[in-house]
N, C-alpha and C positions, 0 to 999 in steps of 0.2 A: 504494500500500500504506500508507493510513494510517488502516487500520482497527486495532482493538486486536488482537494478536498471544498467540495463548494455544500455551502448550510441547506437543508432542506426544513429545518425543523430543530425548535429546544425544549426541553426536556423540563414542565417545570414543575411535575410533582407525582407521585406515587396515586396510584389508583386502587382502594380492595386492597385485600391480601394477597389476590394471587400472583403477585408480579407484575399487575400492566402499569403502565406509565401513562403522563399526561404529555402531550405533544403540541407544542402550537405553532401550526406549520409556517413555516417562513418560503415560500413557493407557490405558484402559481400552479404546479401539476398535483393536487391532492392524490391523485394513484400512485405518488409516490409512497404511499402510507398500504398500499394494499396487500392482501395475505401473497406471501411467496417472495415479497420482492427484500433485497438484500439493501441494507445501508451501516454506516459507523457512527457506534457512539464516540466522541472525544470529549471528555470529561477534564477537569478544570488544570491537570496536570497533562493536559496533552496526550494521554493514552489512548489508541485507538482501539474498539472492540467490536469488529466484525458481528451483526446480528441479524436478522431473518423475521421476516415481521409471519406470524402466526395467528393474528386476528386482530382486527382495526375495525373499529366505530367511530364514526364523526358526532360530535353530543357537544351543543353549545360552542360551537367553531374551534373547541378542539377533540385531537383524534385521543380514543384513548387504545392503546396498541399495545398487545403483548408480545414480545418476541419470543421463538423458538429455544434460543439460551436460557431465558430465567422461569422458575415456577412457583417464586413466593418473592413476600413483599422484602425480604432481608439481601434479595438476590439485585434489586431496583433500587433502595433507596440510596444507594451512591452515587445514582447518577443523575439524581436532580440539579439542575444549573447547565448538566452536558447539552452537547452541542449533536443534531444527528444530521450527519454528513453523507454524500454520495461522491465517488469518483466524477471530476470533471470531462473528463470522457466519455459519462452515462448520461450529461445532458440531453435534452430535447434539443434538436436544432429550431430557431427559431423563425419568423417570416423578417422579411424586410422590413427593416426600420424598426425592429423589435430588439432590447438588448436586455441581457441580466445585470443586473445590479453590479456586480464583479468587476464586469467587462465598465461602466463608467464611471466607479470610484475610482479617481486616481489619474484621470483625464484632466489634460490642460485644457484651460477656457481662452480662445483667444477668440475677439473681433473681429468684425469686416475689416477692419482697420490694422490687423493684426498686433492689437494691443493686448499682451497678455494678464490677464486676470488674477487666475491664481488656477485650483487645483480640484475637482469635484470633490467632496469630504462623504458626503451621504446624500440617499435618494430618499426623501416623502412622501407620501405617497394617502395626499389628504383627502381627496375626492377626484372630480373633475379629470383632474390631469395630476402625473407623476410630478413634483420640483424636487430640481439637482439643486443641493446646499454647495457652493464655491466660496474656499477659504479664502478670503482677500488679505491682503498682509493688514497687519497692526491688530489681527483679531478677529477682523469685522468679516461678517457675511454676505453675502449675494444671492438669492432665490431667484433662482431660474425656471417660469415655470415653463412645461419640456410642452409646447407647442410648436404646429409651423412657423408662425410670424416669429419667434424665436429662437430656435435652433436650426441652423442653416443646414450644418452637416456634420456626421458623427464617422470619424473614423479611428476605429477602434484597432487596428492593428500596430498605428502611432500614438494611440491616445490623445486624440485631440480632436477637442468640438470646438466648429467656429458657430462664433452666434451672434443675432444682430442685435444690441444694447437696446433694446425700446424706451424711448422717454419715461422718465421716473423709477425708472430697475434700480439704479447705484444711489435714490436716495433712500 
C-alpha cells in the first residue's frame, strides 16, 4: 500500500456492540460504502489497516458499516477519529470540468493579468456552487466562488487556475 491514499470517509464513533462503526462519508460515490468492497483504515498514528466492508446502512447521512475484520465493539473502538481511505488508482474517472478536491488544493490562483494570488487552501462547498478558499499572503483570504464568469481555466496537471477577478472579490 504505497500508493497515494485519497479520504472517502471518517470514522467518528462506535455503533452497538457488534463492531460497526459510524462513517461520515467525505465522497461523492456512496457505493463506496457497499458490502464486498475493500478500503483502509489510517488511524491517528498513520497505520494503515486493510478492511472489507461486510454490511453498510445509510441512517441519518451516515453509513453505519461493519467490516469483515472486526466482530465486537473492543475490536472498533480505536478507531474512532480514523480516516477511511481508498487507493488513488481506485478513483472514479470523472466528466469534464469535474475535479476532486485533491486534485485543487494546492493550485496556484493566477489572473487574466497573470497576477499571482496565492495558493487554493480548501474547497466549501455551501450550497449553490462549490468556493475554492485562496490563501492570500498577510493571512487574508479570497472566496472564489467556482462558477463560469469566474474561473477561466483549470489545469490540473501544472496546478494552476487562471481566473477572472470580478469586481468586489479582493474586498
Amino acid at each position: 500500500m504505497t500508493d497515494k491514499l485519497v479520504t472517502v470517509g471518517k470514522v467518528v464513533n462506535s455503533h452497538g456492540i457488534r463492531g460497526e462503526l459510524k462513517i461520515v462519508p467525505e465522497t461523492d460515490f456512496p457505493e463506496r460504502f457497499d458490502v464486498g468492497n475493500s478500503l483502509i483504515i489510517v488511524d491517528s498514528q498513520n497505520k494503515q489497516t486493510p478492511v472489507t466492508v461486510k454490511t453498510s446502512r445509510l441512517h441519518k447521512n451516515v453509513f453505519i458499516v461493519l467490516f469483515d475484520q472486526f466482530s465486537n465493539i473492543n475490536d472498533v473502538e480505536k478507531y474512532k477519529g480514523s480516516l477511511l481511505k481508498i487507493e488513488a488508482k481506485n478513483q472514479k474517472p470523472l466528466e469534464e470540468g469535474e475535479y476532486y478536491y485533491h486534485e485543487i488544493i494546492g493550485c496556484k490562483v493566477v489572473t487574466e493579468e497573470d497576477q499571482e494570488l496565492g495558493l487554493i487552501s480548501e474547497v466549501l462547498t455551501p450550497g449553490a456552487n462549490d468556493v475554492w478558499v485562496v490563501a492570500l499572503a498577510k493571512g487574508k483570504q479570497l472566496l472564489l466562488p467556482v462558477i463560469d464568469d469566474v474561473i477561466l481555466h483549470v489545469d490540473i496537471p501544472n496546478k494552476t487556475i487562471r481566473i477572472h477577478l470580478m469586481e468586489g472579490l479582493m474586498e
